[in-house]
N, C-alpha and C positions, 0 to 999 in steps of 0.2 A: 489113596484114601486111608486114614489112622483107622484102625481095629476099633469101634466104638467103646472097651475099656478103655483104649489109651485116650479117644477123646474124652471122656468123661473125666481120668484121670485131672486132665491139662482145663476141663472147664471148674472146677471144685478149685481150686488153687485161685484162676482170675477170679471169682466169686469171694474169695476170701478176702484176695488183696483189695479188690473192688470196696466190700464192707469195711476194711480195716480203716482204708483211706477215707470213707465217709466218718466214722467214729473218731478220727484224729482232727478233725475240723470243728470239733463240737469239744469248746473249752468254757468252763465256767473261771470267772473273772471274779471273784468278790474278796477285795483286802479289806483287811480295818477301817475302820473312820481313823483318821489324824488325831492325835493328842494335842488336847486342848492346851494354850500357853501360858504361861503366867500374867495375868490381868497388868497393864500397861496405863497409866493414867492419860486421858488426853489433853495434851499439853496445852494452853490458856491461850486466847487469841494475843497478841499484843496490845499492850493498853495505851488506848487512841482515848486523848482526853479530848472533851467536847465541854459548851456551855449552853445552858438552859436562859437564858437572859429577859426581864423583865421590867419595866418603866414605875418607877415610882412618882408622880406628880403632889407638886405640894403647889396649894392655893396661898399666892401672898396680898387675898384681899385685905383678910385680919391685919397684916402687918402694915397695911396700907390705913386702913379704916382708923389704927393707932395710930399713926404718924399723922392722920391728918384730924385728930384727936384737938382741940385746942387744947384741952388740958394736958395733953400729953407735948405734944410743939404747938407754942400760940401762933393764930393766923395771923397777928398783928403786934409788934414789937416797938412801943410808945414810949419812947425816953425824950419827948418834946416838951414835956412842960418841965420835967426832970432832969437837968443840966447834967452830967458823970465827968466830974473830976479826974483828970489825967493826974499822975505821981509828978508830973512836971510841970503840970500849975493850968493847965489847959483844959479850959469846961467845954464842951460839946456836947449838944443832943442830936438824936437822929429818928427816924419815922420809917417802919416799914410793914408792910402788910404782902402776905404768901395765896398764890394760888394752891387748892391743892396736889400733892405729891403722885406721881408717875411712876409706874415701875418699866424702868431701858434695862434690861439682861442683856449684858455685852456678849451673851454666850459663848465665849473663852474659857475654858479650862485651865488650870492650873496648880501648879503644888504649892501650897501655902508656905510660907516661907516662915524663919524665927522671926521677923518683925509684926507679922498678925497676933493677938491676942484677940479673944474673945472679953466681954465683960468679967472684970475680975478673975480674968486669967482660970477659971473654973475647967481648959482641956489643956491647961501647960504641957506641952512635950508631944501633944497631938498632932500630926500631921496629916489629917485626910486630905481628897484629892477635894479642889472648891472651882467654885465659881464665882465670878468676879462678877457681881450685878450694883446698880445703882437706880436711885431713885431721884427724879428732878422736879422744879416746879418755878414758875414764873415770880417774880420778886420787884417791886417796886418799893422807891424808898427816896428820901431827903434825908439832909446832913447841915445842921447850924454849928458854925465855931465862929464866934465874934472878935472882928466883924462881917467872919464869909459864912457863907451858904451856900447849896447848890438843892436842885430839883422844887424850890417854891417858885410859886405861881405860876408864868407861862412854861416854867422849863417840868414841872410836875407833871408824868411822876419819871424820876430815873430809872430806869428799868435793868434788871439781873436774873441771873439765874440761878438756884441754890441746889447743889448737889448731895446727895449721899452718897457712899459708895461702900461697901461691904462686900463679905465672902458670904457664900454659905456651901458647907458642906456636909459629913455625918462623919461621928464617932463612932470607934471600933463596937462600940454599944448599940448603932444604928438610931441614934438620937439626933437632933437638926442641931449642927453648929454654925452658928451666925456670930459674924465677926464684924465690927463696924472699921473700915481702913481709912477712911477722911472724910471732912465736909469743904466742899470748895463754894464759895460763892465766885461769880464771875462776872463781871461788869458789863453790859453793853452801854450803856452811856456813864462813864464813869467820874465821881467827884476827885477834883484836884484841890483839895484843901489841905494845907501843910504849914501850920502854926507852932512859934518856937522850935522848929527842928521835931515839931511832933505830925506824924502822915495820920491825917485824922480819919481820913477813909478805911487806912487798915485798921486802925485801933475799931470804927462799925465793924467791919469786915469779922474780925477777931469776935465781935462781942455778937455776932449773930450767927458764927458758925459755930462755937462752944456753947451756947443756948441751945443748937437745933443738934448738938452732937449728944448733948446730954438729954433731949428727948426721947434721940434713935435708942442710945445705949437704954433706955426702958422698953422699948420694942424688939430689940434683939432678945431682950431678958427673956420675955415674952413667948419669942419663935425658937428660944434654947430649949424650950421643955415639950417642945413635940418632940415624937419618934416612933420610928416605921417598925419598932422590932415585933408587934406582934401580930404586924400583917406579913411581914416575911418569915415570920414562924410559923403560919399558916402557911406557905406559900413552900417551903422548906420542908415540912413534917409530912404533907400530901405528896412530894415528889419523892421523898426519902420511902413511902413504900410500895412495896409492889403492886403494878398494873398487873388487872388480871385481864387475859383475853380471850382465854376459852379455860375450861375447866382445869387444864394442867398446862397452860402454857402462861409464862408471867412477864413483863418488862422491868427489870432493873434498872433503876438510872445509875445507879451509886454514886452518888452526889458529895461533893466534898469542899471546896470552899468557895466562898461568897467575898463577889470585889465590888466595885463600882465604877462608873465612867466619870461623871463628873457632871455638875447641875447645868442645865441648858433648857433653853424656850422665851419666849415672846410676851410678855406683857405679864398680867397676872399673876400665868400661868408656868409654872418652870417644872421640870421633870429630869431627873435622874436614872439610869438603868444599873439595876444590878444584876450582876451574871454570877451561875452555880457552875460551878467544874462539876461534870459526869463524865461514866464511864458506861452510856448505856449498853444492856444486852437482854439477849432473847431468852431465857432458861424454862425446861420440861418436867413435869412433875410435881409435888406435893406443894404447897406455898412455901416458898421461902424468907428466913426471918428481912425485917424491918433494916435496914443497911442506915438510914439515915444519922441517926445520934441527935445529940443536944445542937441547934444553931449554933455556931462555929463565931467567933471574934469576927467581924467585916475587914477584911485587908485591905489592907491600905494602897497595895502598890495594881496595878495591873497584872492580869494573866493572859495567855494567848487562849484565842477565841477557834472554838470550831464547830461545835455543833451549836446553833442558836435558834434561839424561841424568842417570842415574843410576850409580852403581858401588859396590862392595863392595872394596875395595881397603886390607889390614892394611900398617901401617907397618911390620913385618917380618916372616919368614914364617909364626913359631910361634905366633901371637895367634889365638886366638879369634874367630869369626865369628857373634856371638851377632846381632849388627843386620844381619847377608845377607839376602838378599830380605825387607827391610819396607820396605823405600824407593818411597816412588811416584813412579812416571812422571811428565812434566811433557813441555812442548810441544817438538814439532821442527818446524822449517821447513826447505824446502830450495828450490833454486831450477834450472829445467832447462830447455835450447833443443831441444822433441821434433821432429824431424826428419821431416817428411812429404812423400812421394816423388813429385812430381810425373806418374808416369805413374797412380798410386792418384787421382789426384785426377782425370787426366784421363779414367779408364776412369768414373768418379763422374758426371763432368760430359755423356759422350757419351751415357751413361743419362739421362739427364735432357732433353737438347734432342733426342735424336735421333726424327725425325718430327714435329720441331713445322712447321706453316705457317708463312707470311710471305706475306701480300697486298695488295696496292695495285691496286685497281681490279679489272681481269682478268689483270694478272700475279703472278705467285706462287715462291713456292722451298719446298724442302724441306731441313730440316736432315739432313746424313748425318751427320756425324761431329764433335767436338769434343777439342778439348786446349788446353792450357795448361804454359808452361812460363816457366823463369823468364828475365827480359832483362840481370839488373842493373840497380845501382841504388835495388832494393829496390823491383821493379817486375816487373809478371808480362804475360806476351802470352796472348790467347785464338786459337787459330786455330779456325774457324767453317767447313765443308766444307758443300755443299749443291748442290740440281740443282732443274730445273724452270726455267723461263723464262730462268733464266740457272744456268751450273753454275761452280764451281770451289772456291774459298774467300774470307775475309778476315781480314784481323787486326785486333784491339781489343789496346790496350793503359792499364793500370791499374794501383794501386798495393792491393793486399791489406790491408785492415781489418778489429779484430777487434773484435767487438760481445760488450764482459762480461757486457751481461744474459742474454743467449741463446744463449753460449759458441758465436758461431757467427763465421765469414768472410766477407768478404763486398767485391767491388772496386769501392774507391771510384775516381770521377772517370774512370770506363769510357768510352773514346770511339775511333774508328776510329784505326789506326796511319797515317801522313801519307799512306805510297806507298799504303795500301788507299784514301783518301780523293780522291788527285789523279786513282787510276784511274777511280773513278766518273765523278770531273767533269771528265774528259777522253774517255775510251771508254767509258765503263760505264753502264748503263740510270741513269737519274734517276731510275726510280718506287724502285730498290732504295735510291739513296741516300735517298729519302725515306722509305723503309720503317721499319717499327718493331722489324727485326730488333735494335739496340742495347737497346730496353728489355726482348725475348724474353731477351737473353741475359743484362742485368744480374739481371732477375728469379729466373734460374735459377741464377747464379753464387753459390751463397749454401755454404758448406761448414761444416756441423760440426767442432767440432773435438773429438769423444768418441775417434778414434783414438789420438790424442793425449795426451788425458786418461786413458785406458783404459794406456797402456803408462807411461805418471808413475807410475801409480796402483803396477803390478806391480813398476817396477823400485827405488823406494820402498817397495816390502813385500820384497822382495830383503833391502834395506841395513838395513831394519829387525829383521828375523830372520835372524840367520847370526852366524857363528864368524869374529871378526874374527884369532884367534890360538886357541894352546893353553888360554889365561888369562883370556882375552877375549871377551864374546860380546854379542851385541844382539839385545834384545827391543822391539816396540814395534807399533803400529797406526797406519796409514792414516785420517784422521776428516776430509779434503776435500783433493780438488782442483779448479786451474781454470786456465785461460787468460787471460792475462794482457798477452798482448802479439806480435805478430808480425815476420817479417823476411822477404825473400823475395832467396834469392840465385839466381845461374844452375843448380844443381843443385837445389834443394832449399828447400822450404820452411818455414822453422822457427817454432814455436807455444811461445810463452814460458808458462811452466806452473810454479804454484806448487805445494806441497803441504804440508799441516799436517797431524801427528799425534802420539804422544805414544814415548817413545825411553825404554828402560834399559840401559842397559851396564853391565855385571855383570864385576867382576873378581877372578878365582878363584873364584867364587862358584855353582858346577857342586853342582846336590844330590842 
């Protein structure tokens, strides 16, 4: 047994080492925050042109109501008691009287070619896109050249048909261009009279379709001086500003030029569409200016179609609305930078890691608390709080990635911020620098982006349904969205978010 000095000696000494070794286990951990980086713009989504597209209808009773005008084309064409002198010495009269006119729209499309003229050539060099329509009507008639005849008495009346045929389309002005292209008469029981080498049938023929030509050419005059432009300036000047859908969030269309299809429909009633080039998008923040401008020239050629709407929208105000709500919906796209708040993400994140371990041998930490916020750059810092063997925090810093299979987030290239790193391997415990607290916290880093998704979704069914004006209104559904792309600046960090669904703008078209 030791002399109780020497054990006393030898217990003073473990007692010391005992305490030493406790006090070397107990390290505070606190580097700097990360130096914030130089502000980074976020780069522009690509610009996906889309069209807002609308029906114009124009009423051709007027034009019908003229034509069938006697003053304007007579129902009855009496040269019976009136003999007409042929240049070649051959008298002939002839007898005919007109059912009223018809409107047949062959609804055909087409580019008007250099042989169409309008009356007095008033759009020379004009080329809009036209429609080929005609108007008919039933025609009876007799033909005397002595000493022939045909269609008196029992053979009364010979029967024909009397055609118009015309364009109509619009000037770069959005004005109605109507063009007259021929008048055909066409025989169903036809007279064979042919005196001195003279076809007496055509010389009627001639003399009733230059009569009924030069009545149109006063009806066309007529339907030349309508025009849609200031219902599409309306139609134009509402879409050119901004929707607003909550107090700072606005829709952009940015609308840029105006085409058309070409005139088509059944009877009366014929209808046109014309479509706006947009570049719809979601923007955050104060109102932003007016994008629209002055109505643009109507172009003439086609453009390619993607995002489309629908509209009911009459060429003047008193026409008929028979083709209002038949129009179907077609696709909308829009495009949005949703904003997500870095403390939302860090209350997210401290749920997640807080009370996870970290051990390396017999030393250990406890996660307390977690955040992230943004550096610049397009780069985010993790701050990491925790206690046990050693207490304080550290910072990871990364660059935010978004994974489209799994519409999730996720930081890429996660690795200690430099000051958090020199601290270690200067002052700081080496089992922590070896620990695997970096892959606890890439593992955990992982953020959905349904918040996101979730407010696209609402503020796109906003812009979808609502009253863009008195005159003006929009219908439509939400059918997906997604995530699409990320950015991460000092405040905030933004989740690029597409959305598809299906759009009708309906104009005056309230039932």
């Amino acid at each position: 047994m030791f002399p109780r000095s020497i054990a006393n000696f030898l217990i003073v000494p473990s007692l010391l080492l005992s305490l030493t070794g406790c006090l070397a286990r107990e390290y505070v951990v606190r580097p700097p925050a990360p130096m914030l980086l130089p502000a980074t713009p976020n780069p522009l989504s690509p610009a996906t042109e889309s069209t807002v597209s609308f029906p114009l209808q124009v009423d051709l009773s007027p034009f019908l109501q003229a034509a069938n005008d006697d003053s304007v084309i007579p129902k009855k064409f009496d040269h019976w008691r009136n003999s007409i002198k042929h240049p070649k010495g051959v008298e002939y009269k002839y007898y005919a009287e007109r059912d009223d006119f018809a409107v047949a729209p062959s609804g055909t499309h087409q580019a008007v070619g250099t042989n169409f003229r309008t009356v007095g050539d008033w759009w020379k060099g004009i080329e809009p896109l036209s429609s080929s329509l005609s108007i008919s009507t039933a025609l009876r008639y007799k033909i005397g050249a002595h000493p022939l005849q045909c269609g008196e008495g029992t053979e009364w009346p010979k029967r024909a048909t009397l055609n118009g045929n015309f364009t109509v389309g619009m000037t770069p002005n959005y004005g109605l261009s109507a063009s007259i292209t021929g008048v055909t008469l066409n025989a169903i029981d036809p007279c064979k009279i042919s005196v001195n080498d003279t076809d007496v049938f055509q010389e009627v023929k001639n003399q009733l379709t230059e009569r009924v030509r030069g009545g149109l050419s006063n009806v066309v005059a007529r339907m030349n001086t309508l025009t849609a432009r200031s219902r599409v300036e309306e139609v134009w000047h509402t879409l050119g500003n901004p929707i607003q859908l909550e107090p700072d969030a606005w829709l952009l269309l940015n609308i840029g030029t105006v085409w058309r299809s070409g005139f088509s429909g059944n009877g009366e009633l014929i209808e046109d569409t014309l479509h706006i080039t947009a570049k719809p998008v979601l923007v955050f923040g104060a109102e932003p200016p007016s994008a629209g401008g002055p109505l643009p020239q109507l172009e003439t050629e086609p453009a390619s179609t993607g995002f489309h709407g629908a509209a009911d929208a009459p060429l003047y105000g008193t026409l008929p609305r028979t083709l209002a709500n038949q129009l179907a919906s077609t696709g909308f796209r829009v495009v949005a930078d949703i904003p997500l708040d870095y403390s939302s993400l860090s209350r997210s994140l401290t749920t997640r890691l807080q009370g996870k371990r970290v051990s390396v041998k017999g030393d250990f930490i406890h996660i307390t608390d977690a955040a992230i916020f943004g550096r610049g750059g397009n780069q985010v810092v993790l701050r990491i709080a925790f206690n046990g063997d050693a207490t304080g925090h550290l910072y990871f810093v990364g660059k935010p990635e978004m994974n489209t299979l799994t519409q999730s987030v996720h930081i890429g290239s996660l690795r200690l911020d430099l000051d958090s790193e020199q601290l270690l391997q200067k002052s700081g415990p080496d089992w922590l620098a070896r620990s695997s607290v970096r892959d606890i916290v890439m593992g955990e880093v992982v953020v959905g982006v349904t918040p996101a998704i979730d407010r696209m979704r609402d503020l796109v069914t906003k812009a979808l349904n609502r009253e863009l004006s008195p005159t003006i209104t929009t219908r439509g559904t939400v059918t997906s969205v997604q995530g699409i792309g990320l950015f991460a600046d000092v405040n905030t960090l933004y989740v690029r978010v597409t959305s598809d669904g299906t759009l009708t703008l309906k104009v005056d078209g309230k039932q």
